[in-house]
ROBARO-366058 format. One record per atom (N, C-alpha, C): atom name; x, y, z; residue in three letters. Coordinates in steps of 0.001 Angstrom, whole numbers, plus 500000, padded with zeros to 6 digits. Layout:
! ROBARO-366058
@at: CA, east: X, north: Y, up: Z, aa: ALA
...
***
This chain:
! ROBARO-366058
@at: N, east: 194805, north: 036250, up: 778141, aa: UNK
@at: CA, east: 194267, north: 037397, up: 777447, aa: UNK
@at: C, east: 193171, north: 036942, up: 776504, aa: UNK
@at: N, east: 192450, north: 037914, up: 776222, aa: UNK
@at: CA, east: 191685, north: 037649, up: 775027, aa: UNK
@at: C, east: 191055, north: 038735, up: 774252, aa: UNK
@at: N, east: 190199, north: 038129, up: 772740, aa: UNK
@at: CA, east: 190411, north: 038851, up: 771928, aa: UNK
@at: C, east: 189045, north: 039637, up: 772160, aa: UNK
@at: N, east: 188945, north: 040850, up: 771473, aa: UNK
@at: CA, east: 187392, north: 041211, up: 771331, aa: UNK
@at: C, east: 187635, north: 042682, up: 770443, aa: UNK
@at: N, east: 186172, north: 043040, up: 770175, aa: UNK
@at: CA, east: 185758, north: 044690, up: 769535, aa: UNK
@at: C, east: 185559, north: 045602, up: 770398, aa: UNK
@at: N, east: 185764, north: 046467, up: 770284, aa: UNK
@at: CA, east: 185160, north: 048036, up: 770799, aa: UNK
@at: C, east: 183875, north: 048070, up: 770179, aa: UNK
@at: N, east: 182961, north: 048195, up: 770760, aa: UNK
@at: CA, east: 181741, north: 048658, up: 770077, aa: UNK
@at: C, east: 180403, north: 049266, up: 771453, aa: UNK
@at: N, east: 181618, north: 049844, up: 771717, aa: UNK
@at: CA, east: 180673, north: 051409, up: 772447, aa: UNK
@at: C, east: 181757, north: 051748, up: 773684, aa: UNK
@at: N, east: 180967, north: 052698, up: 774372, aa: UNK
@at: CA, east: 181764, north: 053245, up: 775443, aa: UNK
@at: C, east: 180425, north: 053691, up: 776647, aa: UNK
@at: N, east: 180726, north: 053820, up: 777695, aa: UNK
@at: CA, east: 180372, north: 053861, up: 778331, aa: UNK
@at: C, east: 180582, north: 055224, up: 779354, aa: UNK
@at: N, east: 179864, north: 055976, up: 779521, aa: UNK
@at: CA, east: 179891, north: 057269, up: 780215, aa: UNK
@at: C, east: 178890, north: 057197, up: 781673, aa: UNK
@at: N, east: 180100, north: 057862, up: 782416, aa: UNK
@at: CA, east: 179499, north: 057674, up: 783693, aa: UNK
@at: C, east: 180215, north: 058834, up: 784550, aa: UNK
@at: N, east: 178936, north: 059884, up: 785271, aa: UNK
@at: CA, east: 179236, north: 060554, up: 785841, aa: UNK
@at: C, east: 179682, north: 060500, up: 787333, aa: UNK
@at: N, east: 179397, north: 059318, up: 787882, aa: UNK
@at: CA, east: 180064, north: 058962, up: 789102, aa: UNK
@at: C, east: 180696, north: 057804, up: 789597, aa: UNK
@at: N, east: 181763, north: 057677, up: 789511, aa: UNK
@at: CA, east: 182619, north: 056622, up: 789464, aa: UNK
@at: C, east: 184015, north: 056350, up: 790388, aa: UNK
@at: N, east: 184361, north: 055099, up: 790818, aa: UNK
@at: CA, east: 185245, north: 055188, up: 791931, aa: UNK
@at: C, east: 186446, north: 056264, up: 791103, aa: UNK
@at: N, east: 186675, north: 056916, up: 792610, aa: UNK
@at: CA, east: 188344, north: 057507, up: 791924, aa: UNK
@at: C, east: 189336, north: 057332, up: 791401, aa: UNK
@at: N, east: 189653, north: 055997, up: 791941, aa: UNK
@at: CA, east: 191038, north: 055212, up: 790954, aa: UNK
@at: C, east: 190236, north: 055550, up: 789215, aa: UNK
@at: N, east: 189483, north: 055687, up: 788757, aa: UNK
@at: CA, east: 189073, north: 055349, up: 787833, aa: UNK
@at: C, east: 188584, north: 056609, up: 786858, aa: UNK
@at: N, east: 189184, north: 057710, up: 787183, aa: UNK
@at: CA, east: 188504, north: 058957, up: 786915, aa: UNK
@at: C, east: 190025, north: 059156, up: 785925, aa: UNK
@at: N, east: 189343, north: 059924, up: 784979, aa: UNK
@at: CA, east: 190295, north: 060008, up: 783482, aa: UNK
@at: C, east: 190250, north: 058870, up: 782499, aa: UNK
@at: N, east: 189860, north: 057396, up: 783063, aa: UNK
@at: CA, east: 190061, north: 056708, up: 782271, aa: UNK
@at: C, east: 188908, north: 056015, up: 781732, aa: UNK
@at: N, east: 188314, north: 055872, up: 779825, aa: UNK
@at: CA, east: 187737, north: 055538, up: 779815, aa: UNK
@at: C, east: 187424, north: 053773, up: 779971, aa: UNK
@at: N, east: 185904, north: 053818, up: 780019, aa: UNK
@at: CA, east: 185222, north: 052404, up: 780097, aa: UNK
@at: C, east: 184890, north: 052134, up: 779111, aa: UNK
@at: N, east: 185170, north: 050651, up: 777938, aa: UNK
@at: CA, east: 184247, north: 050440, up: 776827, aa: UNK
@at: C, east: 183702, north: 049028, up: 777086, aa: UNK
@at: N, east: 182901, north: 049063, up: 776104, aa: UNK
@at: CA, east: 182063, north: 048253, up: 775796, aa: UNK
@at: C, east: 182650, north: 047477, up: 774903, aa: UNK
@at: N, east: 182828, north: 046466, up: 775323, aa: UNK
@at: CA, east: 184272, north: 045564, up: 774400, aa: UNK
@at: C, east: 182857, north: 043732, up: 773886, aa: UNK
@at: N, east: 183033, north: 043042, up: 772783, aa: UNK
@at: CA, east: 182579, north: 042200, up: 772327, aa: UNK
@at: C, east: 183287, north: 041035, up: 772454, aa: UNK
@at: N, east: 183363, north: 040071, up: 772829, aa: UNK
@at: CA, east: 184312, north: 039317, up: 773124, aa: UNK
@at: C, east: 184283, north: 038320, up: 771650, aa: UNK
@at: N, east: 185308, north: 038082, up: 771030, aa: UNK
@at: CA, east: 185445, north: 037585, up: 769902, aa: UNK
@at: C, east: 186429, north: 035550, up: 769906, aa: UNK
@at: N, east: 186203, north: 034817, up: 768932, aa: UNK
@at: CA, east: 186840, north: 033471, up: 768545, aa: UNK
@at: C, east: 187799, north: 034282, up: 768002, aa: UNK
@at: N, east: 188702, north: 033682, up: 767945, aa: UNK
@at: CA, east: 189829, north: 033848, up: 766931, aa: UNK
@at: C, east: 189633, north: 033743, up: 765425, aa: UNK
@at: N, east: 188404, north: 033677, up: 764980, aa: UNK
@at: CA, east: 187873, north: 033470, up: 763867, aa: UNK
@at: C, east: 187261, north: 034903, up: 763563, aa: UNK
@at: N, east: 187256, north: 035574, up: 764603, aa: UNK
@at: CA, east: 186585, north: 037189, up: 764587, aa: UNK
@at: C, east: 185029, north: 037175, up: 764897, aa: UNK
@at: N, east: 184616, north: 035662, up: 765670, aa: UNK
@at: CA, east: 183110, north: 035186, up: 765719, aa: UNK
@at: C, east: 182554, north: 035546, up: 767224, aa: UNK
@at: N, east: 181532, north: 036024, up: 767245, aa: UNK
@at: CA, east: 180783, north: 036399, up: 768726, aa: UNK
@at: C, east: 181292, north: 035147, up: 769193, aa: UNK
@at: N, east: 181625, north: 035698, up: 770534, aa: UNK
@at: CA, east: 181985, north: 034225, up: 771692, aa: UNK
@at: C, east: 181708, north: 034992, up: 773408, aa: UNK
@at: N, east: 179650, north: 035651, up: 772913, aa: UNK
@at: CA, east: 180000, north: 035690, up: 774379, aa: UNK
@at: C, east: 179209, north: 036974, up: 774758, aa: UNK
@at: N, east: 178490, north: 037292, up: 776005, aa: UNK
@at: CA, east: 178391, north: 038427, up: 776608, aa: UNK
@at: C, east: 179306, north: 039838, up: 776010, aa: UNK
@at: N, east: 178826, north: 041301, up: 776278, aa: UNK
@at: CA, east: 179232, north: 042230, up: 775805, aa: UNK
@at: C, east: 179969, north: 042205, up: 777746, aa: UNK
@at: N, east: 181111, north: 043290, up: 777774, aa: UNK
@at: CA, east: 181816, north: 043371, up: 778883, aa: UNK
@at: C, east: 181861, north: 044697, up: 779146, aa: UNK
@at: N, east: 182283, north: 045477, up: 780186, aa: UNK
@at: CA, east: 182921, north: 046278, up: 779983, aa: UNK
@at: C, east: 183961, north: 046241, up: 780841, aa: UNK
@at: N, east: 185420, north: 047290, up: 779865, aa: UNK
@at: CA, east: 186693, north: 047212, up: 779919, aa: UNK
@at: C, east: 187231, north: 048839, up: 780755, aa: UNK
@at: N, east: 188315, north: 048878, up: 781482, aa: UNK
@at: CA, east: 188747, north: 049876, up: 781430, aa: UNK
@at: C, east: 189858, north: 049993, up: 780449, aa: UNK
@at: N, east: 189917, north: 051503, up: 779979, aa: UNK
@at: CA, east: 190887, north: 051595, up: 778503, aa: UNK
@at: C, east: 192436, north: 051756, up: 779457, aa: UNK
@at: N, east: 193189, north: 051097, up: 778670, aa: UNK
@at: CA, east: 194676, north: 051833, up: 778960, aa: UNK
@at: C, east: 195667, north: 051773, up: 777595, aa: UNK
@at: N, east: 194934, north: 051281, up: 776648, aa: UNK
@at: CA, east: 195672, north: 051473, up: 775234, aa: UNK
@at: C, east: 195410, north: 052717, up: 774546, aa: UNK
@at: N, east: 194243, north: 052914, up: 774602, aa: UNK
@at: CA, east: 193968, north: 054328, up: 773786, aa: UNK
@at: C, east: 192723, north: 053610, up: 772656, aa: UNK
@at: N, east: 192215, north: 053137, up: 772671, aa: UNK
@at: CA, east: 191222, north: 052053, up: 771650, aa: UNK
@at: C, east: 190358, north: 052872, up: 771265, aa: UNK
@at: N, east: 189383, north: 052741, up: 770141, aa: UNK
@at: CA, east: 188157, north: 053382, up: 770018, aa: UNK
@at: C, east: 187422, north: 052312, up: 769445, aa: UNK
@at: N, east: 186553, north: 052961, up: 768710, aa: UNK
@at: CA, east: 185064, north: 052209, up: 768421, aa: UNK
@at: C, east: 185604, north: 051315, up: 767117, aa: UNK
@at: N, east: 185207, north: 049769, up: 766857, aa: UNK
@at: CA, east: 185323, north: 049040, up: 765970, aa: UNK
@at: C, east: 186854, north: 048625, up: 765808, aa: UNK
@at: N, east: 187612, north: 049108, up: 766931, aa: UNK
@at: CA, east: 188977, north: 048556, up: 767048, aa: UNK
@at: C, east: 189101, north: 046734, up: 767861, aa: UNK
@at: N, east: 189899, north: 046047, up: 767023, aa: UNK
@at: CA, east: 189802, north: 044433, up: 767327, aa: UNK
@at: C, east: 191179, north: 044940, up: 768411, aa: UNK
@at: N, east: 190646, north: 044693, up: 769935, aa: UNK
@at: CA, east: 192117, north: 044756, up: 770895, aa: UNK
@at: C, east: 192098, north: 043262, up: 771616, aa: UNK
@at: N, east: 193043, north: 043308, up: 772675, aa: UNK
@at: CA, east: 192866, north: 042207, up: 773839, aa: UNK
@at: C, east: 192699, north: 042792, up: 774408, aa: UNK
@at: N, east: 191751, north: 042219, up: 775734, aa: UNK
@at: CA, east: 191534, north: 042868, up: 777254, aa: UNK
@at: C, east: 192355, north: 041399, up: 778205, aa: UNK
@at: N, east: 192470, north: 041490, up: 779460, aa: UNK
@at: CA, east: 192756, north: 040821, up: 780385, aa: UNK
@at: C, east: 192054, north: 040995, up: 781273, aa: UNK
@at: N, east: 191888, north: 039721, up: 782266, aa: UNK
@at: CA, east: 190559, north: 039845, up: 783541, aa: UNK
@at: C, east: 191455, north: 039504, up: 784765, aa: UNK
@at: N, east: 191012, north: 039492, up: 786174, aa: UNK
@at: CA, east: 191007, north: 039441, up: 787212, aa: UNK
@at: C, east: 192415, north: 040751, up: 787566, aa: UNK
@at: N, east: 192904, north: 040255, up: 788747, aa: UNK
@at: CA, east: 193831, north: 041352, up: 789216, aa: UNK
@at: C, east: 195102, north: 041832, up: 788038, aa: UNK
@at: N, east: 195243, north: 041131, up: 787474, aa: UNK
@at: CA, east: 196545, north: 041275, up: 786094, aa: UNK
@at: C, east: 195905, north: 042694, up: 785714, aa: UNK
@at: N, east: 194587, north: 042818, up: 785374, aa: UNK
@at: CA, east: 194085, north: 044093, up: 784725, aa: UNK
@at: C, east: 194372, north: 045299, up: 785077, aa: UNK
@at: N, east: 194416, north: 045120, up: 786457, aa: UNK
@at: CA, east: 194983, north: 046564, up: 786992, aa: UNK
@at: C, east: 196284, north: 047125, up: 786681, aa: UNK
@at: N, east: 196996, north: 045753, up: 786649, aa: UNK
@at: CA, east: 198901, north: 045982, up: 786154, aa: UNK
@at: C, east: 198905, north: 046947, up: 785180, aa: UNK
@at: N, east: 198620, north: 047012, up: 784121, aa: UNK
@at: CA, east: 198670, north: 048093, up: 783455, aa: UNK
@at: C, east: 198926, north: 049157, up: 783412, aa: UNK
@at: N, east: 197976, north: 049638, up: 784886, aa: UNK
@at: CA, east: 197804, north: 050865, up: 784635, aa: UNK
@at: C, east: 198772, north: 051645, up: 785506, aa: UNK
@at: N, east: 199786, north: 050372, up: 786721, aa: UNK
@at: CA, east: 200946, north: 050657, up: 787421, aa: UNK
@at: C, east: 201710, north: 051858, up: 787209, aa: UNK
@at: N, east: 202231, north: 052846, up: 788117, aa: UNK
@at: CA, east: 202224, north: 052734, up: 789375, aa: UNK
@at: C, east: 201100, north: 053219, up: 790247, aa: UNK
@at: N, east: 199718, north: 053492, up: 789680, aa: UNK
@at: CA, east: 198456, north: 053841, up: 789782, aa: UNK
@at: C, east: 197402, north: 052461, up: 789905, aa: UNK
@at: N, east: 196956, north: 052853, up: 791093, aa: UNK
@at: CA, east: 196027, north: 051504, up: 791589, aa: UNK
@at: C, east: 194620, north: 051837, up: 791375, aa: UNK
@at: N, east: 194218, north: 050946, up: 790061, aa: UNK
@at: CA, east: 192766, north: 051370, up: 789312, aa: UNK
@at: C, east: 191833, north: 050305, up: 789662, aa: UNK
@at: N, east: 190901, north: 050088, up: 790271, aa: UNK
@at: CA, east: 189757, north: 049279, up: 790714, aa: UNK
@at: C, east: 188844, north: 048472, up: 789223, aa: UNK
@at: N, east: 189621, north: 047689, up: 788665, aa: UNK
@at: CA, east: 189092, north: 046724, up: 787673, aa: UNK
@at: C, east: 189734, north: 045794, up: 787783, aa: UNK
@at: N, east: 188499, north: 044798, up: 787314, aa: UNK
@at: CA, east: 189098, north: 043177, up: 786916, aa: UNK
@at: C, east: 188670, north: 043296, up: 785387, aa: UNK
@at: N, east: 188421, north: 043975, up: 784391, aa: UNK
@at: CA, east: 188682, north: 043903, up: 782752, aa: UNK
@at: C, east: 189243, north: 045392, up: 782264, aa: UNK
@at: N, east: 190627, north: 044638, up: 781818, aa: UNK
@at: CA, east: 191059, north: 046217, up: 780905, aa: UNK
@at: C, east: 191584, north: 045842, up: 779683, aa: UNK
@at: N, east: 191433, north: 046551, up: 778435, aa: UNK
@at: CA, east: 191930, north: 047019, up: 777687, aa: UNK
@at: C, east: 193245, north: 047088, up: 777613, aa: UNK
@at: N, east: 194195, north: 046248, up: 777022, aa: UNK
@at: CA, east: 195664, north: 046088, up: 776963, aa: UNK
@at: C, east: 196577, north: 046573, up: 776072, aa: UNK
@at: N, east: 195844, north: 046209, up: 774687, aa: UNK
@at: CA, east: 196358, north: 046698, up: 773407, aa: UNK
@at: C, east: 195715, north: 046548, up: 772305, aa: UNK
@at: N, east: 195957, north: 047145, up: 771378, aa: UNK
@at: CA, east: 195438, north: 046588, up: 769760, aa: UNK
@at: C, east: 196209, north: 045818, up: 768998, aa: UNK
@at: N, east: 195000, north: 045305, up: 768504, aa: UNK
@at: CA, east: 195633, north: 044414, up: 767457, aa: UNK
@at: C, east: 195500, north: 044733, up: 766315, aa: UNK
@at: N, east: 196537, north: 044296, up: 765534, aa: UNK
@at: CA, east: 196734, north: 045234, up: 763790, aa: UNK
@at: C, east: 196228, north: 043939, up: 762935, aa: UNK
@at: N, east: 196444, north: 042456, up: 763255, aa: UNK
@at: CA, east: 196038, north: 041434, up: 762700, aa: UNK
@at: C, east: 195984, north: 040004, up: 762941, aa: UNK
@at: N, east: 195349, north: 039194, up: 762901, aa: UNK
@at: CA, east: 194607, north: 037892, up: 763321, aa: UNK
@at: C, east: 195139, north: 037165, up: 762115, aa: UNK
@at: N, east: 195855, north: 035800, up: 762608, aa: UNK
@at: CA, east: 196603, north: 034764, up: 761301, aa: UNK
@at: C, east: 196019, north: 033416, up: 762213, aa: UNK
@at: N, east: 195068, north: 033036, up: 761969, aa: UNK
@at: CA, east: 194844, north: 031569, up: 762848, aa: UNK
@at: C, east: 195317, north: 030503, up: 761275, aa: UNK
@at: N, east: 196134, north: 029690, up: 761826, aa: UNK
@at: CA, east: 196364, north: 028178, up: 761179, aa: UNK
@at: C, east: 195926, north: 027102, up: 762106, aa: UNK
@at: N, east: 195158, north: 026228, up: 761650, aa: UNK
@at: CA, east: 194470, north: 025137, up: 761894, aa: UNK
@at: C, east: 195290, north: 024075, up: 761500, aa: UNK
@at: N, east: 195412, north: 023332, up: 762652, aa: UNK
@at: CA, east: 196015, north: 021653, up: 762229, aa: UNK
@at: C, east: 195011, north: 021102, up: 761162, aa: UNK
@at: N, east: 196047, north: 019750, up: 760299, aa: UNK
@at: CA, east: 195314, north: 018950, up: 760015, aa: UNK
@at: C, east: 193828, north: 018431, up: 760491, aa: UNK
@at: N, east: 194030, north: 017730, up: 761823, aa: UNK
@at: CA, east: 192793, north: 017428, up: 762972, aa: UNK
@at: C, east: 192238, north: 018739, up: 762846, aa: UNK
@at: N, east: 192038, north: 019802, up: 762852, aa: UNK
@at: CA, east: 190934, north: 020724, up: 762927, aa: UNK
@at: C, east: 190464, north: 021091, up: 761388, aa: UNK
@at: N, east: 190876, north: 020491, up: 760295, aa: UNK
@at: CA, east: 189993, north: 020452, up: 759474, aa: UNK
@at: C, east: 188975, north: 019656, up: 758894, aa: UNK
@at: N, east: 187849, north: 020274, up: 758645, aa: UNK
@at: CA, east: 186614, north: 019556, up: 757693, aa: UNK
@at: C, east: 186893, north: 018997, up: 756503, aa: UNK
***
């Protein structure tokens, strides 16, 4: 899994069927530090997320699991939110 922002959505009037009701965002892919790490993506939603929400998405076929017993045509979705980020650093990873 990994971490990222909501920071847009994506509207589209024609789109495969598995995929109709559910939105697409525009997810930021984030470090665990809350630091850009990366291309903007887009996600299909199955948490309920909105704009400036820190969630995880998941990639390849796992993504679709989600949205079980409904077979949705993505390899990035939207899994859940996250309420908060606690990174501790070893010794060795400090300056």
């Amino acid at each position: 899994m990994y971490l990222g922002r909501v920071v847009g959505r994506v509207w589209s009037t024609v789109k495969h069927p598995s995929l109709e009701g559910h939105k697409l965002l525009v997810v930021e892919p984030l470090t665990p530090e809350l630091s850009p790490a990366g291309r903007r993506v887009i996600c299909a939603d199955w948490s309920g997320a909105g704009p400036g929400e820190l969630i995880y998405y998941c990639r390849g076929r796992e993504s679709s699991f989600s949205f079980l017993p409904q077979e949705v045509s993505t390899d990035l979705a939207v899994v859940g939110i996250v309420d908060s980020v606690d990174v501790r650093r070893g010794r060795s990873d400090r300056s």
